[in-house]
Kinemage of the C-alpha trace (Angstrom):
@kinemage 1
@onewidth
@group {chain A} dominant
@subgroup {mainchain}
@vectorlist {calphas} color= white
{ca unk a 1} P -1.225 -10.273 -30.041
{ca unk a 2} L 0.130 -8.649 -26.890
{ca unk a 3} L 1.413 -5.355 -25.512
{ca unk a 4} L 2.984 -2.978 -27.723
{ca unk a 5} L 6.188 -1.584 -26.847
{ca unk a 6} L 5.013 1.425 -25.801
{ca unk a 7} L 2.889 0.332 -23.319
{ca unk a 8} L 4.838 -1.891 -21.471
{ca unk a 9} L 7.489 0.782 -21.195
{ca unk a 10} L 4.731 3.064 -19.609
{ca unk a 11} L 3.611 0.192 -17.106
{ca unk a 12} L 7.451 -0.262 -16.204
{ca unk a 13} L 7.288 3.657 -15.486
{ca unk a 14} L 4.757 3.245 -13.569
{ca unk a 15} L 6.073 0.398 -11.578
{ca unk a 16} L 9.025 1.787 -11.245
{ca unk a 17} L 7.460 5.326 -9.672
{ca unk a 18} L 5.418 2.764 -7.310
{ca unk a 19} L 7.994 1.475 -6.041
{ca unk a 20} L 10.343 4.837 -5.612
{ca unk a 21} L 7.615 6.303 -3.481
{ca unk a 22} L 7.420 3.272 -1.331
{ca unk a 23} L 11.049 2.986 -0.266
{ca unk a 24} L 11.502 4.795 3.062
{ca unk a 25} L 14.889 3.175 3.501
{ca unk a 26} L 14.361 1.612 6.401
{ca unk a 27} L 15.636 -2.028 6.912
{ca unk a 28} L 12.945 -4.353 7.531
{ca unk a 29} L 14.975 -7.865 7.787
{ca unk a 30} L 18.732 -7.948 7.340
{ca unk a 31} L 19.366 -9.953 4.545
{ca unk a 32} L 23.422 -10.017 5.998
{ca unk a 33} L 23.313 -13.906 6.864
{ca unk a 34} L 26.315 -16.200 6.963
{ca unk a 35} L 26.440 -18.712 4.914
{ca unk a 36} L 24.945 -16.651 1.774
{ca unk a 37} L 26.775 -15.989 -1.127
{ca unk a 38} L 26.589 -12.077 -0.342
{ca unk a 39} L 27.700 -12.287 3.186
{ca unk a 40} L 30.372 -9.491 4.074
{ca unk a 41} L 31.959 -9.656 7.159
{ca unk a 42} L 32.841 -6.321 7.436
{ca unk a 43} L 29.105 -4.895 7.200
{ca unk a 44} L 28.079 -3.189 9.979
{ca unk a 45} L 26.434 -5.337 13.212
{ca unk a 46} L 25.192 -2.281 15.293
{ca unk a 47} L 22.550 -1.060 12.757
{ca unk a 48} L 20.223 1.576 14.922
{ca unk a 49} L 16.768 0.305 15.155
{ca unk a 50} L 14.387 2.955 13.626
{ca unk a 51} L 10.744 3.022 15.349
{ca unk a 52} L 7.834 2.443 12.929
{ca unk a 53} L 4.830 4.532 12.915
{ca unk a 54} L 3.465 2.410 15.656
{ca unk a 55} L 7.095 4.025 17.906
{ca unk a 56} L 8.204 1.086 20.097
{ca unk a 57} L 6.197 -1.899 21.153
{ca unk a 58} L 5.493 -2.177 25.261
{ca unk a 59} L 6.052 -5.728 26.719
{ca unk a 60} L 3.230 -7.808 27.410
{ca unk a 61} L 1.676 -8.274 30.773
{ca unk a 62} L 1.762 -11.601 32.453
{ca unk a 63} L -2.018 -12.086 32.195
{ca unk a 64} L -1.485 -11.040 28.078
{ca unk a 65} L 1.096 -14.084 27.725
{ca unk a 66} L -0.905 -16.569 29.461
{ca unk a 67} L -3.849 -15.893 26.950
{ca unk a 68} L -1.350 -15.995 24.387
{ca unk a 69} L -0.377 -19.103 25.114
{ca unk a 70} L -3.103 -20.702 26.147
{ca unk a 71} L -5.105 -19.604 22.636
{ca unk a 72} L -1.722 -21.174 21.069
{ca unk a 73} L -2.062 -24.739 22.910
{ca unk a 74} L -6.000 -24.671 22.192
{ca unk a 75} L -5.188 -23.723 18.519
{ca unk a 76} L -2.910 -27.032 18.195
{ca unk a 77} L -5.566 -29.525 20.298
{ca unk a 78} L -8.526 -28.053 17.684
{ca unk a 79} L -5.675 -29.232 14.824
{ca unk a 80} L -5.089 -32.410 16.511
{ca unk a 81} L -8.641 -33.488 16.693
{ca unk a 82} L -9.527 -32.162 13.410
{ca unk a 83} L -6.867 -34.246 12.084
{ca unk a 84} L -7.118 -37.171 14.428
{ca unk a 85} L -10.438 -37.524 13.109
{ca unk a 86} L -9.847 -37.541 9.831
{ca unk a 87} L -7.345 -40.295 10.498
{ca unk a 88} L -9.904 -41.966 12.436
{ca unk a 89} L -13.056 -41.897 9.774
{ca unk a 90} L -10.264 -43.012 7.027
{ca unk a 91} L -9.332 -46.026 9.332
{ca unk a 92} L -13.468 -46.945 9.948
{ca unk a 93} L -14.032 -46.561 5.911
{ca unk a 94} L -10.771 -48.793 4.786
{ca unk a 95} L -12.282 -51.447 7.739
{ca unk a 96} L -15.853 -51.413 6.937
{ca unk a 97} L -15.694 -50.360 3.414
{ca unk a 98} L -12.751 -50.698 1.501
{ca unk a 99} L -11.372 -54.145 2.527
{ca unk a 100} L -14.798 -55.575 3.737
């Protein structure tokens, strides 16, 4: 009917050694937020930032935000069409269709 005993111990072993070797330690997001239940004032606020594997990111260039931008604001005009007509085919079927 379903997993024996014995076999889902040895999958939680194996989960569990899965996610031991994973763990570096590192903080990805602090979870320290106020307002949550586990809040503590007294944690600490100047945690050091540990690099990655990448090391530390370089700022962008000027020319590298305006593409980034500009790829964002044509991004959200595609949407807007797509979506404006869609809005626009529903409005010609309910007048020429639906409620002729």
């Amino acid at each position: 009917m379903g997993k024996s005993v014995k076999n889902m111990r040895e999958s939680k072993d194996q989960i569990d050694e899965i996610l031991e070797e994973e763990d570096d330690g590192r903080t990805i997001a602090d979870m320290n937020v106020d307002g949550m239940p586990w809040y503590h004032r007294s944690a600490r606020q100047d945690v050091p930032v540990i690099p990655g594997p990448g090391g530390y990111q370089q700022q962008m260039t000027d020319e590298e935000v305006r593409m980034y931008r500009w790829a964002a604001v044509r991004a959200g005009l595609i949407l807007a069409l797509v979506f404006g007509g869609i809005f626009a085919l529903f409005i010609a079927f309910c007048d020429f269709i639906w409620f002729k």
